[in-house]
PyMOL Python script that loads the backbone (N, CA, C, O; Angstrom):
from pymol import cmd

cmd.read_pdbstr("""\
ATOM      1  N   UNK A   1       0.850  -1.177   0.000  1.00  0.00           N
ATOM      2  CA  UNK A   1       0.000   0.000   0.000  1.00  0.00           C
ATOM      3  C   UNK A   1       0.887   1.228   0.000  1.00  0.00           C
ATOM      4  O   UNK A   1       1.802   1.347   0.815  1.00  0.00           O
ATOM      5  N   UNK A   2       0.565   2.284  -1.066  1.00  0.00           N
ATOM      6  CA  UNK A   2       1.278   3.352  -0.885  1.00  0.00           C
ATOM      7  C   UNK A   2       1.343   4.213   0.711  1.00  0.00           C
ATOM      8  O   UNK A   2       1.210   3.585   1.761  1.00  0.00           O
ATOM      9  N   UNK A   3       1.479   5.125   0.692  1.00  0.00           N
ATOM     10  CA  UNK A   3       1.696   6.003   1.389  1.00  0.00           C
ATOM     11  C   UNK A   3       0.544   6.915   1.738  1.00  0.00           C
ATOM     12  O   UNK A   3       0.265   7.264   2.885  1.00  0.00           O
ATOM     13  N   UNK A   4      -0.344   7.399   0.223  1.00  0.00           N
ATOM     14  CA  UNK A   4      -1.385   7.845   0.198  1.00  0.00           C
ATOM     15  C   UNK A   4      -2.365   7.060   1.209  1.00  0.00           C
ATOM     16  O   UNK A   4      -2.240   5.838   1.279  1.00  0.00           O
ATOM     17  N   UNK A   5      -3.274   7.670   1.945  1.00  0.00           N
ATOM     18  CA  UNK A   5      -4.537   7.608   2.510  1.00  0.00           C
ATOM     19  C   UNK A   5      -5.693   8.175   1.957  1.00  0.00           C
ATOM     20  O   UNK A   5      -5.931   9.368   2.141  1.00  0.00           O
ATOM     21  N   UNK A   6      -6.460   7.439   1.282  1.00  0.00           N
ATOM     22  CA  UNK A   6      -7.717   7.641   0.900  1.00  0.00           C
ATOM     23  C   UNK A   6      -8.537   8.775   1.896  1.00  0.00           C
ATOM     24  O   UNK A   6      -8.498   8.796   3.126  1.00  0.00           O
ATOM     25  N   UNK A   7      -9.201   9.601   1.102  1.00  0.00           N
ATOM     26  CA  UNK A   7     -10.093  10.203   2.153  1.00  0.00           C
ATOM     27  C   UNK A   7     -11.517   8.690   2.710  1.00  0.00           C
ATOM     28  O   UNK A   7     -11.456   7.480   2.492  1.00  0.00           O
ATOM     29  N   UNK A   8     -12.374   9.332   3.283  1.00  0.00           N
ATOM     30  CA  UNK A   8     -13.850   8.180   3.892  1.00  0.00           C
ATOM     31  C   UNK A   8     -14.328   7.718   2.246  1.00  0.00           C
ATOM     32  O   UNK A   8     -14.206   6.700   1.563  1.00  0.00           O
ATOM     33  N   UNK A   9     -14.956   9.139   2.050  1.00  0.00           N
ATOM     34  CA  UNK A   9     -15.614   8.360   0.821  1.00  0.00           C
ATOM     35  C   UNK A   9     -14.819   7.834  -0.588  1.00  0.00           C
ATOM     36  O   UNK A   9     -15.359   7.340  -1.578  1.00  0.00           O
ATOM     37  N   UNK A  10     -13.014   8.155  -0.323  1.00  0.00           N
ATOM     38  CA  UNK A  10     -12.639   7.334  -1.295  1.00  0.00           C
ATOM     39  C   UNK A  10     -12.911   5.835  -0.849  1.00  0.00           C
ATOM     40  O   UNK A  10     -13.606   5.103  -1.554  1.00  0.00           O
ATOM     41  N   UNK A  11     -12.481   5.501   0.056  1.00  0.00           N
ATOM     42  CA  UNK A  11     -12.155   4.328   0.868  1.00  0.00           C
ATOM     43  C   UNK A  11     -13.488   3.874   0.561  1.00  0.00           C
ATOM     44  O   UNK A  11     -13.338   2.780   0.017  1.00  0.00           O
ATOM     45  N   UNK A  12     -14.814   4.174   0.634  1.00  0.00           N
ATOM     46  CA  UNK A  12     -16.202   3.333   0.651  1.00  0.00           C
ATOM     47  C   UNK A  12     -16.762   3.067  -0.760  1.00  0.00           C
ATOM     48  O   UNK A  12     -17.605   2.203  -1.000  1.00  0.00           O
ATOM     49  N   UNK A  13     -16.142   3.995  -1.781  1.00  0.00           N
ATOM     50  CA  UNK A  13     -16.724   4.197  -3.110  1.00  0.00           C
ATOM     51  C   UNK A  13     -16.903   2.981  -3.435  1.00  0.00           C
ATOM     52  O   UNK A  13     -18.058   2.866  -3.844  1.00  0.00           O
ATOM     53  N   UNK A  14     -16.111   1.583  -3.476  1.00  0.00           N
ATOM     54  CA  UNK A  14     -16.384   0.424  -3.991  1.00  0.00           C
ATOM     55  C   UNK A  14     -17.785  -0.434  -3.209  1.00  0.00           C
ATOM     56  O   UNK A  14     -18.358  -1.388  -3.733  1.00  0.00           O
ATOM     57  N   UNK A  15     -18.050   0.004  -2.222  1.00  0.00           N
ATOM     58  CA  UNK A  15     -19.307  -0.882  -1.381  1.00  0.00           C
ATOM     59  C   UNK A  15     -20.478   0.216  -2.029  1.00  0.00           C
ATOM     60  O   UNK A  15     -21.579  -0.103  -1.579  1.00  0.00           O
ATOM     61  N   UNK A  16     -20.579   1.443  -2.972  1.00  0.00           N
ATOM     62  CA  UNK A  16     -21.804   1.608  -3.322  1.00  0.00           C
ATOM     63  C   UNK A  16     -22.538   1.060  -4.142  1.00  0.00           C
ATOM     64  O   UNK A  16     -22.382   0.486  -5.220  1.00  0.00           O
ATOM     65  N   UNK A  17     -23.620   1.390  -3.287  1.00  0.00           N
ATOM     66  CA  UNK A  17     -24.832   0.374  -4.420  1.00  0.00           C
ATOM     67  C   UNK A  17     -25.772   1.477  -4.998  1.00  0.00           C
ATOM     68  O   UNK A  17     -26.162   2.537  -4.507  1.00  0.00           O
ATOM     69  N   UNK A  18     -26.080   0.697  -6.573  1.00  0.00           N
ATOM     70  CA  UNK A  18     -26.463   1.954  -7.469  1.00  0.00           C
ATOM     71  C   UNK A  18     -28.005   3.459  -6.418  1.00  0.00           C
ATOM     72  O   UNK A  18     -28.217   4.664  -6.549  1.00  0.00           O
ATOM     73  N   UNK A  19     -28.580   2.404  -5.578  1.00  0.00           N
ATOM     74  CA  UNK A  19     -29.954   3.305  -5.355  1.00  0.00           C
ATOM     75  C   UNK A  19     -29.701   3.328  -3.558  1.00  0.00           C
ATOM     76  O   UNK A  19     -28.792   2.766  -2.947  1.00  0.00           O
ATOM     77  N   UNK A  20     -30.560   3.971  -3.124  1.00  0.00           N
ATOM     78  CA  UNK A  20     -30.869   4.134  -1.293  1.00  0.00           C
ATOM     79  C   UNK A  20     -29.177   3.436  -0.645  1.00  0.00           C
ATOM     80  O   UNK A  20     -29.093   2.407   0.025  1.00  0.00           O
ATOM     81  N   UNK A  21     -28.453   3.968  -0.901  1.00  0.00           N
ATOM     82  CA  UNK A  21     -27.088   3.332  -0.117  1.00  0.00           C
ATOM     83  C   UNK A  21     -27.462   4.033   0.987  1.00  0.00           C
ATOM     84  O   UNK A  21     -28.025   5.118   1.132  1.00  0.00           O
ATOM     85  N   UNK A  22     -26.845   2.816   2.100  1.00  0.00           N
ATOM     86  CA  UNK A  22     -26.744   3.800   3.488  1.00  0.00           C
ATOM     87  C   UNK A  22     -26.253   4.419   4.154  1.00  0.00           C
ATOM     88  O   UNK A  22     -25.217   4.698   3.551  1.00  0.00           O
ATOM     89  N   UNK A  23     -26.224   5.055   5.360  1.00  0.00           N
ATOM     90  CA  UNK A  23     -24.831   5.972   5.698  1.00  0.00           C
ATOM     91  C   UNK A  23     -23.824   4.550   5.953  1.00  0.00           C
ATOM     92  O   UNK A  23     -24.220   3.491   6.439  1.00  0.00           O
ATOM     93  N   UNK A  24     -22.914   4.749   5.646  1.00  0.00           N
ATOM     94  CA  UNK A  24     -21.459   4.425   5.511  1.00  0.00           C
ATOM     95  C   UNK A  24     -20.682   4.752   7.054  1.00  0.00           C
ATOM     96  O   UNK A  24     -19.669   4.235   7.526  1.00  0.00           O
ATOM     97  N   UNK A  25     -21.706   5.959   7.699  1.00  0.00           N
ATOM     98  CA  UNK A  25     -21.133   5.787   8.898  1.00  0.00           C
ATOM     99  C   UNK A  25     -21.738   5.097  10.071  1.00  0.00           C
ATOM    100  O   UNK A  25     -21.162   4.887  11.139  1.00  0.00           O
ATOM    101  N   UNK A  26     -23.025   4.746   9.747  1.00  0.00           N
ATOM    102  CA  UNK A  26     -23.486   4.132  10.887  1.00  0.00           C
ATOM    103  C   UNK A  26     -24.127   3.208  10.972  1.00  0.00           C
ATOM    104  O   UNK A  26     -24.805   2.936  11.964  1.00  0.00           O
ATOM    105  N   UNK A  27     -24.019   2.280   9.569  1.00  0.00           N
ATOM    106  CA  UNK A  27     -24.808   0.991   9.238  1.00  0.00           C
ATOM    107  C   UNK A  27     -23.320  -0.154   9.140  1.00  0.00           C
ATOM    108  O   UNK A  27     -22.257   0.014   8.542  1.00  0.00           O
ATOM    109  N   UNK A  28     -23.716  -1.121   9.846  1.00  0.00           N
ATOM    110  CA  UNK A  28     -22.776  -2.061  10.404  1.00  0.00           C
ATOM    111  C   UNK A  28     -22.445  -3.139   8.914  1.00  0.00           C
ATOM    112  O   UNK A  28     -23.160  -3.126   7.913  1.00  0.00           O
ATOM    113  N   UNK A  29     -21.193  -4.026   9.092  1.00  0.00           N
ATOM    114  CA  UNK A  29     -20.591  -4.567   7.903  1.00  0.00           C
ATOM    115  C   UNK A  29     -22.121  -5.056   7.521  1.00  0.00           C
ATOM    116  O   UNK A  29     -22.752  -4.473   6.640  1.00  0.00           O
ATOM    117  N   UNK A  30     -22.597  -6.028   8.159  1.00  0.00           N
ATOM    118  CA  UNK A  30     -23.291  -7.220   7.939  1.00  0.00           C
ATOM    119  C   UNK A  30     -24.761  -6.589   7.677  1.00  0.00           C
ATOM    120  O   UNK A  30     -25.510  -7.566   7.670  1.00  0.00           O
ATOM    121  N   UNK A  31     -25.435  -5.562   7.484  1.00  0.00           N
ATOM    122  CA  UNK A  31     -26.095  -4.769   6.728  1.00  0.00           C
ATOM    123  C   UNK A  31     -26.200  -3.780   5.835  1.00  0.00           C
ATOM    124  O   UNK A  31     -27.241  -3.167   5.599  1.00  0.00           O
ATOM    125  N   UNK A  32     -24.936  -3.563   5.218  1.00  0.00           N
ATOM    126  CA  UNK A  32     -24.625  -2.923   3.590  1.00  0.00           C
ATOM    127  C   UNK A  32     -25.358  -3.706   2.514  1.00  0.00           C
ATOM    128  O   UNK A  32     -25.479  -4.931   2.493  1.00  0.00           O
ATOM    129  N   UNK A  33     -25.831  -2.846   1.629  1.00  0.00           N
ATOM    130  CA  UNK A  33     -26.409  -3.404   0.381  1.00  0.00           C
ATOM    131  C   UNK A  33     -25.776  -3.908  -0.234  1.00  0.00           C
ATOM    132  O   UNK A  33     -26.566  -4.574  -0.903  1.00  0.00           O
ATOM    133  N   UNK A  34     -24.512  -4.212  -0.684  1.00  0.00           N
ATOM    134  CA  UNK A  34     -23.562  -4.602  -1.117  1.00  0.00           C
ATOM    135  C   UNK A  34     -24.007  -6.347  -0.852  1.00  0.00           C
ATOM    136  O   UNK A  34     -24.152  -7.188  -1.739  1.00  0.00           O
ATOM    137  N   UNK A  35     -24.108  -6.482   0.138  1.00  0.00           N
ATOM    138  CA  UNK A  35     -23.980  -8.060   0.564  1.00  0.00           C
ATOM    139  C   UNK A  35     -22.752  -8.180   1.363  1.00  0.00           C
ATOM    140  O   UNK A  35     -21.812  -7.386   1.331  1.00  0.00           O
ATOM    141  N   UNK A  36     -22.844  -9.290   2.115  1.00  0.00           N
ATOM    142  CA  UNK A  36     -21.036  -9.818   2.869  1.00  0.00           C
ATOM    143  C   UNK A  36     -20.326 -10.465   2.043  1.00  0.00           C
ATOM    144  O   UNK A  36     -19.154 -10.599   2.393  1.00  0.00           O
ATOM    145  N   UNK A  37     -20.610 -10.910   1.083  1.00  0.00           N
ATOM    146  CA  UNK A  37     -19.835 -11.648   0.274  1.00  0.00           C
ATOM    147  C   UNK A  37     -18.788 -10.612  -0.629  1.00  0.00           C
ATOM    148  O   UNK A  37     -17.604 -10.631  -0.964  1.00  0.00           O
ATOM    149  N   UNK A  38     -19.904  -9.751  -0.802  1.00  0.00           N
ATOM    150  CA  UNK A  38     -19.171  -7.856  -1.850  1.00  0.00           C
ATOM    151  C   UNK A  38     -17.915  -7.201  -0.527  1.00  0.00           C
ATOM    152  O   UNK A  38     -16.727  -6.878  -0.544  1.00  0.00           O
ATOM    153  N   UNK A  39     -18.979  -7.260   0.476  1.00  0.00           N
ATOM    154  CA  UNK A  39     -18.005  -6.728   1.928  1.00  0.00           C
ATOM    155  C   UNK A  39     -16.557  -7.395   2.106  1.00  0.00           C
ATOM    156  O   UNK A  39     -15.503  -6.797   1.889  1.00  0.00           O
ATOM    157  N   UNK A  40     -16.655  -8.581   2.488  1.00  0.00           N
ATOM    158  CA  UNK A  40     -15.878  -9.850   2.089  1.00  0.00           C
ATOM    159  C   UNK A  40     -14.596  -9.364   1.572  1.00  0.00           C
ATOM    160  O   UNK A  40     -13.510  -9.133   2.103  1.00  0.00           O
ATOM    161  N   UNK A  41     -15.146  -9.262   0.123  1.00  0.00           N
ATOM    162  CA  UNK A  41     -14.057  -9.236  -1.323  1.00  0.00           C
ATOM    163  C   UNK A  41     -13.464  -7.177  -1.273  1.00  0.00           C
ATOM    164  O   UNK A  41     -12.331  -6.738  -1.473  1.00  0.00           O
ATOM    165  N   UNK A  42     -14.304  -6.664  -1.053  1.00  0.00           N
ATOM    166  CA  UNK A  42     -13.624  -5.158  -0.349  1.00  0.00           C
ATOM    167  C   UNK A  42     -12.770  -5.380   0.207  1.00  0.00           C
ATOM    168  O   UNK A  42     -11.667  -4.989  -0.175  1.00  0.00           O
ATOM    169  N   UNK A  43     -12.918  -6.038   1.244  1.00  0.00           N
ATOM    170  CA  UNK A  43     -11.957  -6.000   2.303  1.00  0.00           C
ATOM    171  C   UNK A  43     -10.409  -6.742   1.974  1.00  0.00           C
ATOM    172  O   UNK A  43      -9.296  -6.331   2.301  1.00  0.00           O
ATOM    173  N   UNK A  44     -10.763  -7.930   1.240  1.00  0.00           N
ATOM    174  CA  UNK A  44      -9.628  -8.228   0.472  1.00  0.00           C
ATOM    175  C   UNK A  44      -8.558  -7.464  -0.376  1.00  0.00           C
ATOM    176  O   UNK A  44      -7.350  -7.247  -0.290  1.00  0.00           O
ATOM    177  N   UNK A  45      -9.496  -7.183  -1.168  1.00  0.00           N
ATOM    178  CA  UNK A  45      -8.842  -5.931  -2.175  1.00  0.00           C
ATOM    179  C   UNK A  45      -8.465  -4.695  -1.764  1.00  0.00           C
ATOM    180  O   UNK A  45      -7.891  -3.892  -2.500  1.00  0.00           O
ATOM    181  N   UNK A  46      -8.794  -4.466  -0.470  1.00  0.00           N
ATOM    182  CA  UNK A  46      -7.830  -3.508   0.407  1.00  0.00           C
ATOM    183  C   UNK A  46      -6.461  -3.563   0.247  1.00  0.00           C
ATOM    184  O   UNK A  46      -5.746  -2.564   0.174  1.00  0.00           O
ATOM    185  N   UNK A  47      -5.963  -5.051   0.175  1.00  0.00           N
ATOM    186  CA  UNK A  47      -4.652  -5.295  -0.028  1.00  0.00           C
ATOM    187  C   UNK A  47      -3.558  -4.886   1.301  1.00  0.00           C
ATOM    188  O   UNK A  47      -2.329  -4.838   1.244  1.00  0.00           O
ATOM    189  N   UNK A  48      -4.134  -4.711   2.069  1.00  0.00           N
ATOM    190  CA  UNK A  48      -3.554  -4.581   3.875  1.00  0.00           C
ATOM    191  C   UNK A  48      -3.466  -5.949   4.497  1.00  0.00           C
ATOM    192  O   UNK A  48      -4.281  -6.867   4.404  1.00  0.00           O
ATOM    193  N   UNK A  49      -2.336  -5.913   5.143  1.00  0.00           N
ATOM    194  CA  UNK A  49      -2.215  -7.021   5.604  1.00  0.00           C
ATOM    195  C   UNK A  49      -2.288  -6.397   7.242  1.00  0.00           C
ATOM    196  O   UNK A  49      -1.277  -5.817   7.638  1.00  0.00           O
ATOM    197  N   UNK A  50      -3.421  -6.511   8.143  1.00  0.00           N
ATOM    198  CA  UNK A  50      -3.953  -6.687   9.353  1.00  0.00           C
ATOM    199  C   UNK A  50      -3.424  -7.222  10.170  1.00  0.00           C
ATOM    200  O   UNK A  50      -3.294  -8.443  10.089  1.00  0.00           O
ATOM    201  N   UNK A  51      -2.956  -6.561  11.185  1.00  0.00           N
ATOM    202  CA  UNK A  51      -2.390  -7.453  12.347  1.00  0.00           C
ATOM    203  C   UNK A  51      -3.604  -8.489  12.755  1.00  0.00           C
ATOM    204  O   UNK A  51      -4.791  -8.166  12.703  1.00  0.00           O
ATOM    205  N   UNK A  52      -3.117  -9.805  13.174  1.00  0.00           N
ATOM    206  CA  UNK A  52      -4.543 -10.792  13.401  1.00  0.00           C
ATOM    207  C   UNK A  52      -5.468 -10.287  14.469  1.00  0.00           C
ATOM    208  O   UNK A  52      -6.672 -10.327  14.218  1.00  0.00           O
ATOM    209  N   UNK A  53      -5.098  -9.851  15.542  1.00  0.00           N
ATOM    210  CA  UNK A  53      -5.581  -8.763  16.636  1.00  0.00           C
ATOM    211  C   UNK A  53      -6.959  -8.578  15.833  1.00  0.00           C
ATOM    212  O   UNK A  53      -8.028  -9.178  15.949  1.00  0.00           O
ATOM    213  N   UNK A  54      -6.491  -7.351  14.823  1.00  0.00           N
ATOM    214  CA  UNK A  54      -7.315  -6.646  14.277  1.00  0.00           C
ATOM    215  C   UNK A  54      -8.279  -7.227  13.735  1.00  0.00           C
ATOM    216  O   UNK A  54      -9.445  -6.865  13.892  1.00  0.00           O
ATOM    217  N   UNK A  55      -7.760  -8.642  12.709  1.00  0.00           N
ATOM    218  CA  UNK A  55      -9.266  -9.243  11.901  1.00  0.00           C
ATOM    219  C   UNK A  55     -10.030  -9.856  12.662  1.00  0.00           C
ATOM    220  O   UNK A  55     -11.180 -10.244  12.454  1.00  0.00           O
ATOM    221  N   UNK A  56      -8.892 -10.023  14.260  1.00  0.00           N
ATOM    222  CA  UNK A  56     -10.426 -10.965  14.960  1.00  0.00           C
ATOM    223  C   UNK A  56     -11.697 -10.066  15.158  1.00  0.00           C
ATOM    224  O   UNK A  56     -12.903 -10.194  14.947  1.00  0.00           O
ATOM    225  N   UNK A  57     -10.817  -9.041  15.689  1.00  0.00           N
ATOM    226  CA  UNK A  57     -12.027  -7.657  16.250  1.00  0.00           C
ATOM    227  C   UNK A  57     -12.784  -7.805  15.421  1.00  0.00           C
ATOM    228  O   UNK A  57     -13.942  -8.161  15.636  1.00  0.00           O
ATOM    229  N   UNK A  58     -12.016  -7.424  13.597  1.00  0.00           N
ATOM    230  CA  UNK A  58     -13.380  -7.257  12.920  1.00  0.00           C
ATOM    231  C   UNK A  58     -14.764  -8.344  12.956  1.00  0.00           C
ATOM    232  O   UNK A  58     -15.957  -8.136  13.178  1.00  0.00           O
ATOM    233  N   UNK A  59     -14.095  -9.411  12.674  1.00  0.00           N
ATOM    234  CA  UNK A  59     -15.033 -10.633  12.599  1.00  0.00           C
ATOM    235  C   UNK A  59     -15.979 -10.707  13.977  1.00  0.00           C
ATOM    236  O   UNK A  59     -17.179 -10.900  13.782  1.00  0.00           O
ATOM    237  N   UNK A  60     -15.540 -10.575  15.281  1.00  0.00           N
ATOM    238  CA  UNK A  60     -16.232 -10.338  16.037  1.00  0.00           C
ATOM    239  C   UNK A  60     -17.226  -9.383  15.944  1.00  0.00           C
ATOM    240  O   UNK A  60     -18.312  -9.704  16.427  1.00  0.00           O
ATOM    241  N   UNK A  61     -17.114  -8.167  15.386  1.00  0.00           N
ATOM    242  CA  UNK A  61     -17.975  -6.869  15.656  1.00  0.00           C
ATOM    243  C   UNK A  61     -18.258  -6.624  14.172  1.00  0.00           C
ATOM    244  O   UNK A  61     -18.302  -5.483  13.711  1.00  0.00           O
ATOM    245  N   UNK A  62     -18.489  -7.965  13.277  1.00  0.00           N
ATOM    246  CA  UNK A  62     -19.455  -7.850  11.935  1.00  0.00           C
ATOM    247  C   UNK A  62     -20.543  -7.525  11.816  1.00  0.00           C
ATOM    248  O   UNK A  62     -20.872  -7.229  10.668  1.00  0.00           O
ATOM    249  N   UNK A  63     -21.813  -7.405  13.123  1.00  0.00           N
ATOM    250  CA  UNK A  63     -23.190  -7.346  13.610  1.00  0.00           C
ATOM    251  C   UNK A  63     -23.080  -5.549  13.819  1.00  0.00           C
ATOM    252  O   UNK A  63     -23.974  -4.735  13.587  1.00  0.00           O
ATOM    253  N   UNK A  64     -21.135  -5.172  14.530  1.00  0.00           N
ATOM    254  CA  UNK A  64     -21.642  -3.578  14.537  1.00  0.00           C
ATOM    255  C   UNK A  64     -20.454  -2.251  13.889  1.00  0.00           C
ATOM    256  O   UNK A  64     -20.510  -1.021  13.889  1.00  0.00           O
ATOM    257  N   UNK A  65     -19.640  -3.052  13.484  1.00  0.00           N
ATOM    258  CA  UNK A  65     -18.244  -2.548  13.237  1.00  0.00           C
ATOM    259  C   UNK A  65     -18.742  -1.381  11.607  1.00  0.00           C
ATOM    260  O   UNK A  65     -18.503  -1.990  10.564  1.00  0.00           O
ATOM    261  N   UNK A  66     -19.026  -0.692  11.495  1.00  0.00           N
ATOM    262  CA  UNK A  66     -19.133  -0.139  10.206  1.00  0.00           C
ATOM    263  C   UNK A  66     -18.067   0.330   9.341  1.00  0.00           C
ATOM    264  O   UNK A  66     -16.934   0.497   9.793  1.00  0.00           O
ATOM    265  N   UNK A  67     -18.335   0.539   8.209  1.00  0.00           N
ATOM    266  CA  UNK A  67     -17.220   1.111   7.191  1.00  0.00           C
ATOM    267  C   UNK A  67     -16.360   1.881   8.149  1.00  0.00           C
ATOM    268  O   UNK A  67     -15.223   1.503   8.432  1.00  0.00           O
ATOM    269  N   UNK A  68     -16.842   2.832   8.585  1.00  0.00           N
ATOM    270  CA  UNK A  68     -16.085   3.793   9.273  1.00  0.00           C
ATOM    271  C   UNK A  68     -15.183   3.168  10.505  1.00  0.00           C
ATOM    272  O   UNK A  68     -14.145   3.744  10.829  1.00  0.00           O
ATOM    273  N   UNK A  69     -15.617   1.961  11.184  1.00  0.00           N
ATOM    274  CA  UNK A  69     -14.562   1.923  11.577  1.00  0.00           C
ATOM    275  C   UNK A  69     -13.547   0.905  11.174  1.00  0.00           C
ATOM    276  O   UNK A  69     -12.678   0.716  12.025  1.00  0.00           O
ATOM    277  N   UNK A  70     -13.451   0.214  10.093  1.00  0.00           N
ATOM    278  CA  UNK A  70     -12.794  -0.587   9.231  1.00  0.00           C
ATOM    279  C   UNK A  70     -11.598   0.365   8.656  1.00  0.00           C
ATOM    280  O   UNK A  70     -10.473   0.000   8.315  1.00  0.00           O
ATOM    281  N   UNK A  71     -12.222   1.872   8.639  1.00  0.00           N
ATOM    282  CA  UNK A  71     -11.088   2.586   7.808  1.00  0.00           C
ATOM    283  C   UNK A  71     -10.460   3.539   8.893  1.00  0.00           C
ATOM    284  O   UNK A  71      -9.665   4.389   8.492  1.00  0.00           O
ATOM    285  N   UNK A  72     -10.795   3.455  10.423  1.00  0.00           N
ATOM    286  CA  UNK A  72      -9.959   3.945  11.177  1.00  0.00           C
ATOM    287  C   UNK A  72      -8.894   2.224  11.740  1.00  0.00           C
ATOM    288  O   UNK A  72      -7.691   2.316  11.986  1.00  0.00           O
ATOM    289  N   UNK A  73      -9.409   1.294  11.806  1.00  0.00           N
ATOM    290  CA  UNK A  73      -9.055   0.613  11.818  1.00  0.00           C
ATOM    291  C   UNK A  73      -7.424  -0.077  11.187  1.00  0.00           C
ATOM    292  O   UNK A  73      -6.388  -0.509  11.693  1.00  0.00           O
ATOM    293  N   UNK A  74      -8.063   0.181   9.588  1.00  0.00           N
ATOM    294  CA  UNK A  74      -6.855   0.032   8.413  1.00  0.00           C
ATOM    295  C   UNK A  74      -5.983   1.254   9.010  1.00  0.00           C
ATOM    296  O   UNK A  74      -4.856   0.926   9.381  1.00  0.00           O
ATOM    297  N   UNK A  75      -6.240   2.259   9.119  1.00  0.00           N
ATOM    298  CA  UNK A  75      -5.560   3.443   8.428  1.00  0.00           C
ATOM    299  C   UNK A  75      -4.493   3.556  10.207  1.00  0.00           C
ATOM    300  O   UNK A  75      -3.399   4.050  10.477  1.00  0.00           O
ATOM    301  N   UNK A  76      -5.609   2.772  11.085  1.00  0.00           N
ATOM    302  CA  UNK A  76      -4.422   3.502  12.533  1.00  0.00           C
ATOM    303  C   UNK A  76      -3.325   2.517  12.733  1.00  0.00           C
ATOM    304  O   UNK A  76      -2.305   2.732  13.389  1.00  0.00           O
ATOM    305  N   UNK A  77      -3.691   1.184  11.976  1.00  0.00           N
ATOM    306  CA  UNK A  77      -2.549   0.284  12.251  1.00  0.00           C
ATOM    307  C   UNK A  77      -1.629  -0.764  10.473  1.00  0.00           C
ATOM    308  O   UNK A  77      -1.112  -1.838  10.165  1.00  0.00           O
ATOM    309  N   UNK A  78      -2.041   0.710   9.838  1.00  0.00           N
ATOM    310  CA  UNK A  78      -0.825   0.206   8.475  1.00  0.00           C
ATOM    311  C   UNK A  78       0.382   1.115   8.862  1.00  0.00           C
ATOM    312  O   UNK A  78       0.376   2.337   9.011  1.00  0.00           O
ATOM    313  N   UNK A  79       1.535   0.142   9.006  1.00  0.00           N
ATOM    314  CA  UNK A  79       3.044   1.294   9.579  1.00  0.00           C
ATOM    315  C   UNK A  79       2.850   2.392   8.135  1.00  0.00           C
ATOM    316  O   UNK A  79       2.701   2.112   6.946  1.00  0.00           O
ATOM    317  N   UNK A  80       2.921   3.582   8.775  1.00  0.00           N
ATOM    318  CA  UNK A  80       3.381   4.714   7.794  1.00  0.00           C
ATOM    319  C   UNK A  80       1.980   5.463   7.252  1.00  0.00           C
ATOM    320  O   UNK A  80       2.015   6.382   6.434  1.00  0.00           O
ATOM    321  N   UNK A  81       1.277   5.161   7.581  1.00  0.00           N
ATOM    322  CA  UNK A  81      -0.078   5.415   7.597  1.00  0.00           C
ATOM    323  C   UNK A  81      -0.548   6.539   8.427  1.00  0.00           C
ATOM    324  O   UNK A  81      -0.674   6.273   9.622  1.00  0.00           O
ATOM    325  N   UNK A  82      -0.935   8.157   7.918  1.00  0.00           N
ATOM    326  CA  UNK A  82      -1.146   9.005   8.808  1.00  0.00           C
ATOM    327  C   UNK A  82      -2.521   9.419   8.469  1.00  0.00           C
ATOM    328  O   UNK A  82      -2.615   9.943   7.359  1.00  0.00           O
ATOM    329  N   UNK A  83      -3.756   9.300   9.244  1.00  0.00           N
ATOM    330  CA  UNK A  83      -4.746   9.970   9.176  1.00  0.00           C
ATOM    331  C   UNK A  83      -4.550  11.394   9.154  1.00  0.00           C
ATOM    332  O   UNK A  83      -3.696  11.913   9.873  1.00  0.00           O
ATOM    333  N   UNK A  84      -5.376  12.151   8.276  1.00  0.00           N
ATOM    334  CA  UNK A  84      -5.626  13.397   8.061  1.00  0.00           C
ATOM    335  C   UNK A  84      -7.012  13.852   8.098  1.00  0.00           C
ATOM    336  O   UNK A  84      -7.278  15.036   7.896  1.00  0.00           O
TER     337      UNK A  84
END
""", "prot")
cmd.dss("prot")
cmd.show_as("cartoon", "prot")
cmd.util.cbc("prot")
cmd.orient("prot")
């Protein structure tokens, strides 16, 4: 992963769905229109490699963890990685 940090809505642009998308900040993985399987394959194609710590959390908190915090998540623990 470069250096660059996506802003929020770069980071979510791939989980939109064409009509009624939801907020991105407060609708949890496992209820995006997208599906978990779309969620899933996002998250892959992130191309971050996650301390395991981290993917357990996620997998645990799939019922409440939302986009938003997937991308404070990525962004507070990729070395070299500075939120702005």
């Amino acid at each position: 992963m470069s250096a660059h940090v996506p802003t929020f809505e770069e980071f979510v642009r791939p989980l939109l769905a064409t009509a009624g998308a939801p907020d991105y900040e407060t609708t949890p993985l496992s209820r995006l229109t997208a599906g978990d399987f779309a969620v899933l394959a996002w998250l892959d194609d992130l191309g971050v490699d996650l301390p395991a710590d981290v993917e357990a959390e996620l997998v645990a908190r799939w019922d409440t963890a939302t986009p938003r915090d997937v991308y404070e998540m990525v962004f507070s623990t990729t070395p070299g990685a500075a939120c702005s």
